[in-house]
C-alpha positions, 0 to 999 in steps of 0.5 A, spaced: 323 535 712 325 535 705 328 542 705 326 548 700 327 554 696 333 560 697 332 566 694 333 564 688 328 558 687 333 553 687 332 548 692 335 547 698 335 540 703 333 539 710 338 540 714 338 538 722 344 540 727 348 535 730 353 537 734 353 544 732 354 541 725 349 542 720 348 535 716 344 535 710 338 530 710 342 525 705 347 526 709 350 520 714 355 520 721 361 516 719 365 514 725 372 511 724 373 508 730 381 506 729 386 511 730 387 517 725 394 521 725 391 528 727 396 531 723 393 530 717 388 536 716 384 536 710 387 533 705 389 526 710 382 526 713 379 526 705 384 521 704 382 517 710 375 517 708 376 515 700 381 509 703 379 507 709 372 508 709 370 508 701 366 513 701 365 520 698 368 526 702 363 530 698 357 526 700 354 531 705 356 525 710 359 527 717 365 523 718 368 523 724 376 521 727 378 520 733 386 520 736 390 515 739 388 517 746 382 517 745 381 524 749 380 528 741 376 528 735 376 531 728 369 531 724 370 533 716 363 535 713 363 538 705 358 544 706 358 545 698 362 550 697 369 546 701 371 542 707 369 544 714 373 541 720 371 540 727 374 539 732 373 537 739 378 536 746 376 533 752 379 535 758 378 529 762 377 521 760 376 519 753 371 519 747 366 512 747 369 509 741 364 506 737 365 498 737 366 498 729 372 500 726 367 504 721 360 505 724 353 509 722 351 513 727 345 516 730 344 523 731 342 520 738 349 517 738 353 522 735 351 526 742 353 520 747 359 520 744 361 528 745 358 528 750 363 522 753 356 517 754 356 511 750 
C-alpha cells in the first residue's frame, strides 16, 4: 500500500496497526533492549532515541522501551502533529527482550513481544 489523498488532495502514507498503534508505511519498529528509566516521559525517550539509538524521533518509526523488570513497556511514535506515548504492564512475567541492545523488529515480532511470546 502506498497511501492516498485526505479531503484536501494532499497525500497521505499507507498505514498498518501494530499493536493498536498506527505506524506509517516508512515507518520502522525500534526496540531498545537495554533498560530505560520510565520516569523519562516524552522529552527522556526522544533523548533516548537521539543518543542511544541515533535515530530521528520525528521518523515515523515506533520506537519501543522496556523497564528494569522487564514486566513494563513505553512505545514513542511521532504522529505528525506531536509525540504519542504507549504504554503497556504485564500483570504476570516478563517482556521477551529482543537479543540486541537496538533491534529492527517485525510487525509479526512486535506482536510476540506484547504478547509476552518470543
Amino acid at each position: 500500500m502506498d497511501g492516498g489523498a485526505d479531503a484536501s488532495g494532499r497525500h497521505v502514507p499507507a498505514v498498518s496497526r501494530v499493536g493498536g498503534v498506527s505506524v506509517g508505511s516508512t515507518g520502522r519498529i525500534l526496540a531498545w533492549s537495554e533498560p530505560v528509566d520510565m520516569r523519562k516521559s516524552f522529552d527522556g525517550l526522544v533523548g533516548q532515541v537521539q543518543n542511544a539509538l541515533g535515530e530521528d524521533p520525528l521518523s515515523g518509526s515506533l520506537f519501543v522501551f522496556f523497564n528494569r523488570r522487564g514486566n513494563y513497556l513505553e512505545i514513542l511514535i511521532w504522529d505528525r502533529t506531536g509525540y504519542c506515548l504507549f504504554a503497556k504492564r504485564l500483570e504476570q512475567g516478563r517482556f521477551r527482550l529482543p537479543d540486541e541492545r537496538k533491534q529492527e523488529l517485525s510487525e509479526r515480532a512486535f506482536h510476540l513481544i506484547l504478547d509476552g511470546v518470543r
